[in-house]
C-alpha positions as CSV (number, residue, x, y, z in Angstrom):
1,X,29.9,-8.3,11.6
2,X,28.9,-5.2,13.1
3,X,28.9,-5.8,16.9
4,X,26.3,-3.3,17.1
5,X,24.1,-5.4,15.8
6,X,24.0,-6.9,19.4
7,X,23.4,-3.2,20.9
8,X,20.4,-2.3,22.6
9,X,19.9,0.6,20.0
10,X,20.8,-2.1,17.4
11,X,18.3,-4.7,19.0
12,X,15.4,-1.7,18.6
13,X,16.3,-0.5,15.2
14,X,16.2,-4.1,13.6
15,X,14.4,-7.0,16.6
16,X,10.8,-7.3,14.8
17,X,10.2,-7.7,18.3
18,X,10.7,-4.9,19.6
19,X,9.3,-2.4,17.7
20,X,8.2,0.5,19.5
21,X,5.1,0.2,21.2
22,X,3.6,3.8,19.7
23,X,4.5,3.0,16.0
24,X,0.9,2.8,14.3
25,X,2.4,0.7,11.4
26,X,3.4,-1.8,13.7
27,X,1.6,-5.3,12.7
28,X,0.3,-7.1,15.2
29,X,1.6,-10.5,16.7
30,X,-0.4,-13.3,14.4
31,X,-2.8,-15.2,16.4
32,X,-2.2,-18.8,17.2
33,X,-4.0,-21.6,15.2
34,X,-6.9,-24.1,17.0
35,X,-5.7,-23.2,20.6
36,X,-1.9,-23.7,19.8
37,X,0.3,-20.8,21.2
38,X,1.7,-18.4,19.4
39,X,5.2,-18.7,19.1
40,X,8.2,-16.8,19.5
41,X,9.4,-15.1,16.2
42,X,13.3,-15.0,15.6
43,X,15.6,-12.5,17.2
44,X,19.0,-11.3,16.0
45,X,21.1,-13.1,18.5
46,X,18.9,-16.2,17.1
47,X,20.8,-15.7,13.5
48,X,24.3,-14.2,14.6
49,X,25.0,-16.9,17.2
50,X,25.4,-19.2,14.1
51,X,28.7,-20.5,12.5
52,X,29.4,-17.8,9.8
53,X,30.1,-18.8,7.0
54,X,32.3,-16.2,4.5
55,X,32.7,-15.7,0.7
56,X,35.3,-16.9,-1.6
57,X,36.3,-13.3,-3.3
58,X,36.1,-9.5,-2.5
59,X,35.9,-7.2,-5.5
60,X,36.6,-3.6,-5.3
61,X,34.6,-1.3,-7.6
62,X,36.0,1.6,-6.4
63,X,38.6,3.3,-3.4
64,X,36.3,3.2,-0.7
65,X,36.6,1.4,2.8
66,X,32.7,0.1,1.8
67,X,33.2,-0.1,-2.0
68,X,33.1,-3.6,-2.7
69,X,31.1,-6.9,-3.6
70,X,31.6,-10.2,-1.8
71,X,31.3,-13.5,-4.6
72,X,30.0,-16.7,-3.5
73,X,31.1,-19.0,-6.1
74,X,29.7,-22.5,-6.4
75,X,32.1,-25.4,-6.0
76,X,31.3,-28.9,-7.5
77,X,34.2,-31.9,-7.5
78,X,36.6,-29.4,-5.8
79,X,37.0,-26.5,-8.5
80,X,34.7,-23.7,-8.9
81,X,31.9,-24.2,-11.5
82,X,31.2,-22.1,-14.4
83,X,27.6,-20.8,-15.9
84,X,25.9,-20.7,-12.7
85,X,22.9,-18.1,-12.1
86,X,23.9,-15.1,-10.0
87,X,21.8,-13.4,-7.3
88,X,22.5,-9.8,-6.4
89,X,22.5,-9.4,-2.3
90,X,21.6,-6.2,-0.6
91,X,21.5,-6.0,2.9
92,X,19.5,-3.6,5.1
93,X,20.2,-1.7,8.4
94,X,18.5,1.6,8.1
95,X,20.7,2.3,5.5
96,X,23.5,2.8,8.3
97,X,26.6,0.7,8.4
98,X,26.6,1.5,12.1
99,X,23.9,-1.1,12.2
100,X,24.6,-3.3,9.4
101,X,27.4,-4.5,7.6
102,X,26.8,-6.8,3.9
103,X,27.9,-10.0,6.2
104,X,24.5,-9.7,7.7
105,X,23.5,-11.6,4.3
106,X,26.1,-14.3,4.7
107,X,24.2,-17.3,6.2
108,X,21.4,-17.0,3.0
109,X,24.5,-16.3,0.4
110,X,26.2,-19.5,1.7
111,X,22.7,-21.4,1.5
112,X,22.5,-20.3,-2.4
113,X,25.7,-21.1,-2.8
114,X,25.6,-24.8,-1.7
115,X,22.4,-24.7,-3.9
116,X,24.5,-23.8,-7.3
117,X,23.4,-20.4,-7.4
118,X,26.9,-17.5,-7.2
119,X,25.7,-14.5,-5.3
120,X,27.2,-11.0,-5.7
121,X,26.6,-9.8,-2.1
122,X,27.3,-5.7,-2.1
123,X,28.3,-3.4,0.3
124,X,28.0,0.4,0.0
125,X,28.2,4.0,1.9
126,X,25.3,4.5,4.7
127,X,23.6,7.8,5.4
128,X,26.1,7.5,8.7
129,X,29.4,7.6,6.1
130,X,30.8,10.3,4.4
131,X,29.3,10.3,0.9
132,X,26.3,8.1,2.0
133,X,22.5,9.1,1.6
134,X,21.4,11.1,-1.9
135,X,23.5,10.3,-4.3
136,X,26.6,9.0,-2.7
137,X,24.5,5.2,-1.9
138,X,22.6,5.0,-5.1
139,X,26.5,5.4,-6.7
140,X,27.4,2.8,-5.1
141,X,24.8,0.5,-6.1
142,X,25.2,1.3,-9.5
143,X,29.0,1.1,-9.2
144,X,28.5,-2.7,-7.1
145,X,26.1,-3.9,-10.5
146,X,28.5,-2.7,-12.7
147,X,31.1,-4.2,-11.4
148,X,29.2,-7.5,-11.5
149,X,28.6,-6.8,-15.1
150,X,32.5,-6.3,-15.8
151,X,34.0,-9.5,-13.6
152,X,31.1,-11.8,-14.6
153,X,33.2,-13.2,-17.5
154,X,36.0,-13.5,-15.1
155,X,34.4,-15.4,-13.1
156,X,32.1,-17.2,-15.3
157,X,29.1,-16.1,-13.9
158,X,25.5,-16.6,-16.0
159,X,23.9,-12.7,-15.7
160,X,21.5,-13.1,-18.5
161,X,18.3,-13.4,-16.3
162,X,20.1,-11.9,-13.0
163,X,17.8,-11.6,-9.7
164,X,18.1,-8.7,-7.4
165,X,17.4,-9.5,-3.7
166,X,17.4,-7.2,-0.8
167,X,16.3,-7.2,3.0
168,X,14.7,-4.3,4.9
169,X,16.7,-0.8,3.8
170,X,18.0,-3.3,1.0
171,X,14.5,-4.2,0.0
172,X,14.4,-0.3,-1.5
173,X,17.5,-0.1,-2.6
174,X,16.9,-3.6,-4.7
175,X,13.2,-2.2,-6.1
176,X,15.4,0.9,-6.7
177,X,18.1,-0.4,-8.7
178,X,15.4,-2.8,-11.1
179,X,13.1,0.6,-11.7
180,X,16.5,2.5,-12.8
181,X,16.8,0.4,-15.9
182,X,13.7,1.8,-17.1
183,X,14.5,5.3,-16.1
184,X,15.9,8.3,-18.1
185,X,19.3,7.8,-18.2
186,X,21.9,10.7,-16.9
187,X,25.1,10.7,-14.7
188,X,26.2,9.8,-11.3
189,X,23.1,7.9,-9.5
190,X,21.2,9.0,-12.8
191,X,23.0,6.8,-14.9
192,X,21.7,3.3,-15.9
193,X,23.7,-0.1,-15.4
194,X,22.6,-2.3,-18.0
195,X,22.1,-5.2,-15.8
196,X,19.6,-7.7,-16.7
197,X,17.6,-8.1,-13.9
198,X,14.7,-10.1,-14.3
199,X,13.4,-10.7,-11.1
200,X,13.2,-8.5,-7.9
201,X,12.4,-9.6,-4.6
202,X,12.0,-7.0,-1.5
203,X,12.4,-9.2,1.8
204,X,10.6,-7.2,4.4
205,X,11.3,-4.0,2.0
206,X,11.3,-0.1,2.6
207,X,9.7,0.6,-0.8
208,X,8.3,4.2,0.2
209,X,10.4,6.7,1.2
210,X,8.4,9.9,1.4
211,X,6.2,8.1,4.0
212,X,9.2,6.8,5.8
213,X,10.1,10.3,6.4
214,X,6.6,10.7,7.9
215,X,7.0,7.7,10.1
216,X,7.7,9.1,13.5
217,X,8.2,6.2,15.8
218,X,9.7,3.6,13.5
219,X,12.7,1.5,14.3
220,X,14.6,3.5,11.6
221,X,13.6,7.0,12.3
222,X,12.9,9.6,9.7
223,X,16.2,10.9,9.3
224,X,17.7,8.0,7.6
225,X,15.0,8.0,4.5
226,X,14.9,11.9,4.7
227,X,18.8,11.6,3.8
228,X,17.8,9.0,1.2
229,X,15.3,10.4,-0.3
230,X,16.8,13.7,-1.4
231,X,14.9,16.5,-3.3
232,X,13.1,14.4,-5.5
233,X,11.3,11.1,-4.7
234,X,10.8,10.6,-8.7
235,X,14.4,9.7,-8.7
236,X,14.9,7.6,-5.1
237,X,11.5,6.2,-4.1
238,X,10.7,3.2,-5.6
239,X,6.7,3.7,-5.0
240,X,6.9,7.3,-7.4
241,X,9.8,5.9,-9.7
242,X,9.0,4.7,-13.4
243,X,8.2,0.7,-13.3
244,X,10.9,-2.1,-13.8
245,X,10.5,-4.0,-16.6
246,X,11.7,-7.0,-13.6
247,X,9.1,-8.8,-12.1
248,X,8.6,-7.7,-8.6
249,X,8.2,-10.0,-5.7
250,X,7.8,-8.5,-1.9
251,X,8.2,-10.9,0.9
252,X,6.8,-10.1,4.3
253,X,6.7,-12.1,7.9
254,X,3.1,-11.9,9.1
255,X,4.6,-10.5,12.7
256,X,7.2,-8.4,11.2
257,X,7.0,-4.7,13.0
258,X,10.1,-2.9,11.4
259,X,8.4,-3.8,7.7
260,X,4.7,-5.2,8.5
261,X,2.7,-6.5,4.9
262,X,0.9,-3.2,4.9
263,X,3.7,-1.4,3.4
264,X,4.1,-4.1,0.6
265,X,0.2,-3.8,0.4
266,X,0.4,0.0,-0.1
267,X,3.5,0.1,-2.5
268,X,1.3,-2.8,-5.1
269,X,-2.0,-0.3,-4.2
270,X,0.1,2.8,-5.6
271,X,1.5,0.7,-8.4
272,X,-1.9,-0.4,-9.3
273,X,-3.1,3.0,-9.7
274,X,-0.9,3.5,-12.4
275,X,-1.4,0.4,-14.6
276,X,1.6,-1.5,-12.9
277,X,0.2,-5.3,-12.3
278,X,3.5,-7.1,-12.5
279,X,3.7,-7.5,-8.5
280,X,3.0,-10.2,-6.2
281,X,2.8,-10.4,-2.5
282,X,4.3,-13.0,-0.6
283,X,3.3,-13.5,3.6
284,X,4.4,-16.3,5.3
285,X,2.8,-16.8,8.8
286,X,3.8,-16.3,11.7
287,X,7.6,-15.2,11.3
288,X,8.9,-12.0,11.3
289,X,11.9,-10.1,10.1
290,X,15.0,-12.0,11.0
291,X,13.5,-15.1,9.5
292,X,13.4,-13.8,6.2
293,X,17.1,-13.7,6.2
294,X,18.0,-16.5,8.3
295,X,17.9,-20.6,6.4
296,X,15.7,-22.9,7.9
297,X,12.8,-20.8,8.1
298,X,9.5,-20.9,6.2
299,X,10.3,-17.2,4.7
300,X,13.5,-18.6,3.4
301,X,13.0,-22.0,2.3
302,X,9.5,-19.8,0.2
303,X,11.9,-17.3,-1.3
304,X,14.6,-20.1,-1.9
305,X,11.6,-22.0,-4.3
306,X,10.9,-18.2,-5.9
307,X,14.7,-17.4,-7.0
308,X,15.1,-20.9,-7.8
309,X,11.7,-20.2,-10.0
310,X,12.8,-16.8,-11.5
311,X,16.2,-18.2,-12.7
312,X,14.0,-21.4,-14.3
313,X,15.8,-24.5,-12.2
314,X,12.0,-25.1,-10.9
């Protein structure tokens, strides 16, 4: 866990809370219901301050200090079980591993896992690493899925109707990864992994990159999606890239100000535009970012019921 998570620049870059007062973007705290006070949305300290609890394997997919995928396999009677549905975990942070490590993800990965469901939790290069930003990150996404692709027999793992989940910076790079299986294949972070993903979900997703380069005042800066984004946002933004054939869920806390609804709002508005309709928009009330990521919360146990949905146990 990154310790700098507990930072006071970590605490601004990923607190829904405190979210600079001059971003325009920011949403607005939700009002409280018949006279009831508003409450207090989760803070980071709220999550990490949790028992942690870790994954049973750590698969390389290349030489890399951050080139690897965490499995959380489902045990039943004592032995690990075979044919269970697979999630794929991206976490955010910017898209800096300075702020955020893939063991932010752990406490909703060991959930899933106690619910039957093996999760393939990746890390990768930030902009803040050598080789990170455009193309070294979308490499290693790619690399992380194929690898999944290549050890699910080993591991027994059910990939057929796989579902791609990411939080925050992880949000775009999930929508990202689903829209390059329809894309034009090609090499490097051009090439396509042929990883059946058949659902996508953004939790409190960065699906727009060109406007987060335009975003001055946000929590993540401009610099980090500038690096991201590259020379062409056809290739790297999921908002300009060619649809998924996935369906496409984006979750959103109400009182979120690092990823408030209107960005969700605006990336299914563009999508519209062209004909794209298979999107829905999830807001839960009164919760903000860490709760989508932290069990026990409305915005968990409502994306629980939608993976649970997408792989077809509901």
């Amino acid at each position: 866990m990154k310790h700098a998570l507990t930072a006071a620049v970590a605490a601004f870059c990923l607190n829904g809370c405190t979210m600079a007062e001059n971003d325009p973007s920011a949403a607005p705290p939700s009002p409280a219901s018949a006279g009831e006070p508003a409450r207090d949305i989760m803070v980071w300290d709220d999550l990490l301050s949790r028992p942690q609890p870790e994954p049973d394997h750590r698969i390389a997919y290349g030489e890399g200090d951050l080139q690897f995928s965490e499995l959380w396999l489902p045990i039943v009677d004592g032995i690990p079980a075979s044919g269970h549905p697979t999630v794929l975990m991206i976490h955010g942070g910017c898209w800096q591993t300075d702020i955020a490590e893939r063991d932010i993800m752990n406490w909703i990965a060991g959930d899933l896992r106690d619910r039957g469901i093996a999760v393939w939790n990746i890390e990768y290069r930030g902009v803040d690493r050598e080789g990170g930003g455009w193309p070294g990150t979308y490499e290693d996404v790619l690399a992380a899925a194929a690898s999944l692709v290549e050890n699910a027999g080993r591991y027994n793992l059910d990939i057929s109707n796989t579902v791609a989940i990411g939080h925050s910076a992880g949000g775009h790079l999930a929508l990202w990864l689903a829209a390059r299986q329809s894309a034009l294949p090609g090499n490097g972070a051009l090439d396509i992994v042929r990883l059946p993903i058949g659902t996508v979900i953004s939790q409190g997703g960065l699906p727009d990159l060109e406007a987060g380069t335009r975003r001055e005042g946000h929590a993540c800066g401009t610099e980090a999606p500038r690096l991201l984004m590259g020379e062409n946002p056809t290739l790297t933004s999921p908002q300009r890239m060619p649809a998924p054939s996935a369906h496409q869920i984006l979750v959103n806390g109400a009182r979120d100000r690092i990823a408030p609804p209107d960005y969700a709002e605006a990336y299914r508005n563009a999508n519209l535009a062209r004909d794209v309709t298979d999107i829905a928009l999830v807001t839960i009330p009164d919760e903000g970012h860490v709760e989508l990521i932290s069990p026990g919360t409305a915005a968990w146990e409502r994306q629980v019921e939608l993976i649970e949905e997408a792989l077809g146990r509901r």
